[in-house]
N, C-alpha and C positions, 0 to 999 in steps of 0.2 A: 310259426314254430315248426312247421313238418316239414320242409325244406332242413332247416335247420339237423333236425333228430336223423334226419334221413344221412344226410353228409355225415355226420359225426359213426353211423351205422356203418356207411359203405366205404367211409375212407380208415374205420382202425379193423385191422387184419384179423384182433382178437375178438372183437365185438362182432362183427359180421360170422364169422365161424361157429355161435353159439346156436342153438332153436331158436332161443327164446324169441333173440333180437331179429333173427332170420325171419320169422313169425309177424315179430315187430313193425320188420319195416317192410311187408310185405301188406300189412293193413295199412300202417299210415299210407303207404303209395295209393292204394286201393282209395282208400279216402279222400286224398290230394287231386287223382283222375273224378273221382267222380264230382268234388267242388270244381274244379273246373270249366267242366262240363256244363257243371249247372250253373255256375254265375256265366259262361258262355250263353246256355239257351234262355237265360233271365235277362241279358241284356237284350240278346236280339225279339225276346218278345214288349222289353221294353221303349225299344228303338221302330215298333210297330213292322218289324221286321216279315215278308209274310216267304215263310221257308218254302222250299219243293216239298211234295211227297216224299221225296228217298233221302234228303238230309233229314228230315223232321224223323223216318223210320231207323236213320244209322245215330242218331243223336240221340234217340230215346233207349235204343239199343244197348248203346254205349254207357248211358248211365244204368242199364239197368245190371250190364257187368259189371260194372267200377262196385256198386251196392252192393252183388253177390257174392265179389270178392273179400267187401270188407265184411261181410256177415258170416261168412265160410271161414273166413281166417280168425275171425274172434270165437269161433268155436273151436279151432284148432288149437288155440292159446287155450283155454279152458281145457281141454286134451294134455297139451305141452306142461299145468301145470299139475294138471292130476296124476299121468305117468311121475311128474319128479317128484313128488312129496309120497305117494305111495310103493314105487319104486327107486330108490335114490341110489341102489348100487347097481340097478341095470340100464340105470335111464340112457347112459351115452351108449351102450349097445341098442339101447332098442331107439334112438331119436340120435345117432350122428350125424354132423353136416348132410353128407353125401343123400342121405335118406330124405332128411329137412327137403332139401334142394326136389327131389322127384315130388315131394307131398305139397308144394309150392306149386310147381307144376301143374297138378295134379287139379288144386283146388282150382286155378285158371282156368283148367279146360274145364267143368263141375259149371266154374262161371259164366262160361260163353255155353256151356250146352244148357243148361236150363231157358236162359231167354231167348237163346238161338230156333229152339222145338219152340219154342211160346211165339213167336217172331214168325217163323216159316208157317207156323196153324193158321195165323193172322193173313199171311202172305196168298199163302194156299187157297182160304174160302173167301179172298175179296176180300175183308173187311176192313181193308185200310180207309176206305171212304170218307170214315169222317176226318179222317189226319188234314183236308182240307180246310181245318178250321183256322181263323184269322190266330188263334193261339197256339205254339207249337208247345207243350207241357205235360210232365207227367200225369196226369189226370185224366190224360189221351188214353193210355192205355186202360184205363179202368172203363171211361164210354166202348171201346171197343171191344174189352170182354162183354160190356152187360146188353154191346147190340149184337156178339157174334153170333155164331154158331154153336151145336152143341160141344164139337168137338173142342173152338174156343173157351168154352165154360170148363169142360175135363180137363184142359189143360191148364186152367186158374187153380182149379182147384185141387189137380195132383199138384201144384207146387206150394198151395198151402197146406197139404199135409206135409210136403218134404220136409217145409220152414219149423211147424212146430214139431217136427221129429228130432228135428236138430234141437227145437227148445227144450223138448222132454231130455234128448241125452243130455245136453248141459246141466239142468235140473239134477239129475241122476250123479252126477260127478260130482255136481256142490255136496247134495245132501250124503255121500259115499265118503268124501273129504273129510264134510264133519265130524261124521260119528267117527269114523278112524284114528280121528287128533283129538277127539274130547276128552280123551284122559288123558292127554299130554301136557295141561297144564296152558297152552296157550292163546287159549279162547278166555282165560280169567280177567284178562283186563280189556276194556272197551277201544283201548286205543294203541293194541299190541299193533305189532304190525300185522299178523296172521287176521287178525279181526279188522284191521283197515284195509286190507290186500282183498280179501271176502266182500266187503262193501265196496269196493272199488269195483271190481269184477261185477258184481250183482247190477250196481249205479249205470256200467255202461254198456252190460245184456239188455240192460231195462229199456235202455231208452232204443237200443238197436230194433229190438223184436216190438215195444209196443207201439211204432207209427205202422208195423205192418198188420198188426193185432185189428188199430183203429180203421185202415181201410180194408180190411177183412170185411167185419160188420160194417160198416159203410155200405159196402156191395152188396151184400148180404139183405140189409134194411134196404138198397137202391133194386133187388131183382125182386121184394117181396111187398113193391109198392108201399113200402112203412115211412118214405121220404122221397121229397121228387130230385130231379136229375140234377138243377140247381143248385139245390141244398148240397147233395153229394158232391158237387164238384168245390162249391165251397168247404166243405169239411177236407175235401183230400188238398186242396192248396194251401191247409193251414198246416194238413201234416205233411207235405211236403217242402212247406218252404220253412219248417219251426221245428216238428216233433224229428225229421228225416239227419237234418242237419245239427241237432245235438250230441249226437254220439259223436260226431267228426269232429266237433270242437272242446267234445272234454278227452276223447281219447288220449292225443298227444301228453295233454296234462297228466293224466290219473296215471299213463301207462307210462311213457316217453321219458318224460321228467324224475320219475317215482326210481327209475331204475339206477345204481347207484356210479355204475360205470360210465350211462349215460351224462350224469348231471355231473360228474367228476370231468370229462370232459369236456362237456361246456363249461364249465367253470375255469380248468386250464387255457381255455381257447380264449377266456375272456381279460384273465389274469396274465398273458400272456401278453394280446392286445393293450392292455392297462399300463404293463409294466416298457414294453418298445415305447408308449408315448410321453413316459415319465422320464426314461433315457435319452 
């Protein structure tokens, strides 16, 4: 379906011009490269595949952008919907196309510098060593923080405080949202849209931030001897091949679909089709 949402984005002139969708389809993308990727590096380690050191480091890399983009961008949506409901007569001064487009930008380069500093610390003190392993998988990067260096470790660790800085402001925006519109009468019903739109959004922060949440502690229990290396490596392939890939397949749904222009045009596009083969 992200194939799909993305065409229907990039080929109407209206719908691409908005934030919202700009935003839009700027996760799903994010999300599409980075399933790729990984059903890429899950065949070739199911095909006992045994990669070089510099693909296994430009493959790991690559999804760890594809991730930061869709995680950067679902906070910017969280932003995009906070400015329009509390500002609704400044909002296209303060989020026009032109603006969308550099803050787009913006979050890409955000993506590639984060794991790029984390990548080159790795680069820098040796520690790719064990990237020789028979499995080329994200899990790699978690044995290579918890054999690095210490600089390795400060750099795990300023980007887990980035991640939950980004979660704290999201937090802050929801609960700023609510109290704002509690006396507007729209939170009255369970199944308003303002209260389905709020558990939509909440549904797919949850799942985005809590595989990173669970290999936090993971690492955490794996540097303070509370579970052996094993163990951790089992726990991070359940959340990477179950908890990681959730967000990416209710996204399109909750967000894609939900939208009313979006799903008017698929529907024309389909009705369309329906009606040529009837004639």
């Amino acid at each position: 379906i992200i194939p799909i949402i993305l065409f229907v984005i990039f080929s109407r002139f209206s719908i691409r011009q908005e934030t919202r969708y700009m935003l839009l389809g700027n996760a799903l993308l994010s999300d599409l490269i980075y399933l790729l990727f990984y059903t890429l590096l899950a065949a070739l380690n199911a095909a006992h595949v045994h990669l070089p050191k510099e693909a296994c480091v430009l493959l790991l890399f690559l999804l760890a952008v594809a991730y930061c983009g869709g995680l950067f961008t679902a906070a910017a949506i969280v932003l995009d919907t906070y400015i329009a409901i509390l500002f609704p007569l400044r909002y296209i001064a303060i989020l026009p196309p032109s603006r969308t487009k550099k803050i787009i930008v913006l979050l890409w380069m955000y993506s590639g510098a984060f794991p790029g500093i984390f990548f080159l610390v790795l680069s820098s003190t040796h520690s790719f060593v064990p990237c020789v392993m028979e499995t080329c998988s994200v899990p790699v990067i978690l044995i290579l923080t918890l054999n690095g260096t210490d600089a390795v470790k400060l750099c795990f660790w300023l980007s887990t405080t980035v991640v939950f800085l980004c979660l704290s402001l999201i937090f802050c925006c929801y609960a700023i949202l609510y109290f704002k519109t509690k006396q507007s009468g729209i939170w009255e019903s369970i199944c308003s849209r303002a209260s389905v739109t709020f558990l939509m959004h909440n549904t797919v922060l949850f799942f985005y931030f809590f595989p990173l949440l669970a290999l936090f502690v993971e690492s955490f229990l794996c540097v303070n001897i509370v579970i052996g290396l094993q163990t951790g490596i089992w726990v991070s392939l359940t959340v990477c091949n179950v908890l990681m890939i959730l967000p990416k397949v209710l996204f399109p749904f909750l967000y894609g679909l939900r939208y009313r222009e979006i799903s008017a045009s698929l529907k024309s596009m389909v009705r369309r089709k329906h009606l040529h083969l009837v004639s």
